[in-house]
C-alpha positions, 0 to 999 in steps of 0.5 A: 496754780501750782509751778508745774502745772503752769505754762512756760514763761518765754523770755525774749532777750532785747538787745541782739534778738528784740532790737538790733544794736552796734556799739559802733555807733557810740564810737561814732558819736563820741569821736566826731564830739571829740573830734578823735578817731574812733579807732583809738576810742575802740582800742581804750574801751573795754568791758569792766567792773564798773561797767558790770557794776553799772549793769546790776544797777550798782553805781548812778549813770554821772559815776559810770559816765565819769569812769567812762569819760577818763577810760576813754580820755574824752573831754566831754559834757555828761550830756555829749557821753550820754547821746554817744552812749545811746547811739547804738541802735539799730530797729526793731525785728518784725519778723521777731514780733510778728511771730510773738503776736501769734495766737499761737504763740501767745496762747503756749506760754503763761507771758511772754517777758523780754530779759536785758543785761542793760543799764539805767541810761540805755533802758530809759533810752530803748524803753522810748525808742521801741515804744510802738513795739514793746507792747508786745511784751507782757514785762520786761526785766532788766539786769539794773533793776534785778540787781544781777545780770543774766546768766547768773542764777540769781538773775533767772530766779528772781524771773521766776519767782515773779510768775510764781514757777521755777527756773526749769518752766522758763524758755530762753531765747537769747543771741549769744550761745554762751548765755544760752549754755550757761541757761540750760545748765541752770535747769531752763530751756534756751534756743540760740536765736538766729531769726524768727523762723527758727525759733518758730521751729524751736518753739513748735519743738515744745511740749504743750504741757510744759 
């Protein structure tokens, strides 16, 4: 099937839209490890090259559990970083996949694929933890295995060419509306998700020819 003669491939971003999260839960973890305040953790954090790096899959988890046990000055194993790492999750949006599960739904979009800008340990993590739910997805495809990070074009390219189409038959819903501006300036449709009604709306807004 030639790419413009294809149904749309709708892209549901995981973190903030699939699932809820809170990096103050590793915080948490990690002061009450380490018997600090979570406070002076938060004020040494911070988002960086090797955290970047970490999300295209550019360095191994024990390298960024390292840079991130020095940034944050922690005298902890790999073990006690990693569990504060991981403890950032909230639960699954039901309204989210119930609304994915449609025969409505379903039937207007060649796949439904969730997108994340996530890392090795974080997805290894998420896969187990929203097990149950993720077979609502057809696939999902996660910044350290693509090797770029959303909204990089590099990132939506590779997404397309797996389904065999083009950036401009892709539909993003993603939580931040700088993700989602940078998305449609690449050619992609994007809707700023705020709940399952209204991307319910924003879906009924689509052509279904295209």
């Amino acid at each position: 099937m030639h790419a413009r003669d294809q149904l749309p491939v709708l892209l549901i971003d995981m973190g903030g839209c699939f699932f809820s999260y809170s990096f103050t839960g590793a915080l948490q973890a990690w002061a009450g490890a380490a018997g600090q305040d979570p406070d002076q953790l938060l004020a040494r954090w911070q988002i960086d090259g090797p955290f970047d790096a970490f999300e295209r899959g550019e360095i191994p988890p024990a390298s960024y559990l390292q840079h991130l046990r020095h940034l944050l000055g922690l005298e902890l194993t790999d073990t006690q970083m990693a569990a504060g790492w991981n403890a950032i999750y909230g639960t699954a949006d039901t309204d989210l996949i119930q609304l994915l599960s449609t025969p409505t739904v379903r039937t207007r979009f060649h796949r439904i694929a969730g997108v994340s800008n996530t890392n090795t340990l974080h997805a290894r993590h998420w896969r187990d933890l929203f097990r149950e739910q993720l077979p609502v997805l057809d696939a999902v495809h996660c910044s350290h295995e693509v090797g770029a990070t959303k909204p990089q074009r590099a990132f939506f390219d590779h997404v397309a060419a797996v389904y065999g189409t083009t950036r401009d038959h892709l539909v993003l819903v993603d939580d931040i509306h700088e993700v989602t501006a940078a998305a449609d300036a690449l050619g992609l449709r994007a809707h700023h998700y705020q709940g399952a009604a209204g991307l319910a709306s924003y879906l009924n807004t689509l052509s279904p020819s295209n």
